[in-house]
C-alpha positions as CSV (number, residue, x, y, z in Angstrom):
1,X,0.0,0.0,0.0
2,X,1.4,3.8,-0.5
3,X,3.5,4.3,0.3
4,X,5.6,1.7,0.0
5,X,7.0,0.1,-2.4
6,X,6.8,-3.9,-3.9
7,X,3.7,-5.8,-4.9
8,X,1.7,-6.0,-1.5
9,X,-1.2,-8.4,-0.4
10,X,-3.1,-6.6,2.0
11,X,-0.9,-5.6,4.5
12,X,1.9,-8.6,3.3
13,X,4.6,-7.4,1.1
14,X,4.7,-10.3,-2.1
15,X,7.1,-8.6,-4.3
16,X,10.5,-6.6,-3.3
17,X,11.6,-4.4,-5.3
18,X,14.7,-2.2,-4.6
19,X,17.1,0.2,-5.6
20,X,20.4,1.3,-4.0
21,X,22.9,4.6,-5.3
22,X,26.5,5.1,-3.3
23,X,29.7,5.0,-4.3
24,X,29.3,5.9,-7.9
25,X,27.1,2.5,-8.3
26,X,24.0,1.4,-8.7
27,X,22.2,-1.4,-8.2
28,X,18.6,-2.8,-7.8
29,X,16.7,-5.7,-7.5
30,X,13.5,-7.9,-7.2
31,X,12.3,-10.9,-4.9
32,X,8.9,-12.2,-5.6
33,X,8.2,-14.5,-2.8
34,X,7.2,-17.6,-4.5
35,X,7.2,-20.9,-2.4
36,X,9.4,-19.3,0.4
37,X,9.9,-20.3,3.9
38,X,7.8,-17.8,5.5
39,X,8.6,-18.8,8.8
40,X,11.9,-17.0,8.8
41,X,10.3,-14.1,8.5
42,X,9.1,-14.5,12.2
43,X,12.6,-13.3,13.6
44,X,13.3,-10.4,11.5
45,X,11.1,-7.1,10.9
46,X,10.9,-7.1,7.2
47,X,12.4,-4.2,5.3
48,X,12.1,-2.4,8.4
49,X,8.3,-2.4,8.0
50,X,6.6,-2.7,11.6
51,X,3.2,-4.1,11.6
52,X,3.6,-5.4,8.0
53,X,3.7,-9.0,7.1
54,X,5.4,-11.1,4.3
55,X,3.1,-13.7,1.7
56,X,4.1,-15.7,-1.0
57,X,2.2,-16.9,-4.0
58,X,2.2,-20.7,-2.9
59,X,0.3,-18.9,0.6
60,X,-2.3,-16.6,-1.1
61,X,-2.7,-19.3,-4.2
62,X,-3.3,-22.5,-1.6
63,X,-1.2,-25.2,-3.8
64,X,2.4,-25.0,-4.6
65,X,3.9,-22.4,-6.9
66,X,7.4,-23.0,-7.9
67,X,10.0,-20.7,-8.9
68,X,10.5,-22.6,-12.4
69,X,6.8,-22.0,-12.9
70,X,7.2,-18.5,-12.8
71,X,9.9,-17.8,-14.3
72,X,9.0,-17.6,-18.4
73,X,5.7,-15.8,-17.7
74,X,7.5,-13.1,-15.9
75,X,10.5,-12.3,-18.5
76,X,7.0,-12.3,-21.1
77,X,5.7,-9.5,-19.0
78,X,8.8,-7.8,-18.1
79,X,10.0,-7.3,-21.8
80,X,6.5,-6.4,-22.6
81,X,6.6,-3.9,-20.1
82,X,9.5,-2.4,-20.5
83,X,9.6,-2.8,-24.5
84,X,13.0,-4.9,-23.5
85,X,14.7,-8.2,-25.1
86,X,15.8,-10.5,-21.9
């Protein structure tokens, strides 16, 4: 929800998404939480977010959703999105 950023749930963060400038570099990054370990999340506050949780598409979907299963139909999107060639 604004406003943060990543693909949220509710009040669970799915998607990551993250960009860091120093040092004359940049980088940046994504995580979509597919079949992750949720439980890990338990001992940390993630990305500094109090009172916000963490879900993964195997949680909200109810089966099994691995990262193999994602992976083509997200590149699709991505190039299409950002008129790209992955």
């Amino acid at each position: 929800p604004p406003p943060f950023t990543g693909v949220w749930m509710g009040d669970s963060k799915l998607c990551a998404i993250g960009v860091h400038c120093g040092n004359h570099i940049t980088s940046h990054g994504l995580a979509l939480n597919c079949c992750t370990d949720l439980t890990w999340f338990e001992h940390i506050v993630p990305c500094g977010l109090e009172g916000k949780g963490v879900t993964s598409l195997s949680h909200e979907l109810g089966q099994h959703v691995a990262v193999n299963h994602v992976l083509e139909p997200f590149l699709d999107s991505f190039q299409e999105v950002f008129d790209c060639t992955l």
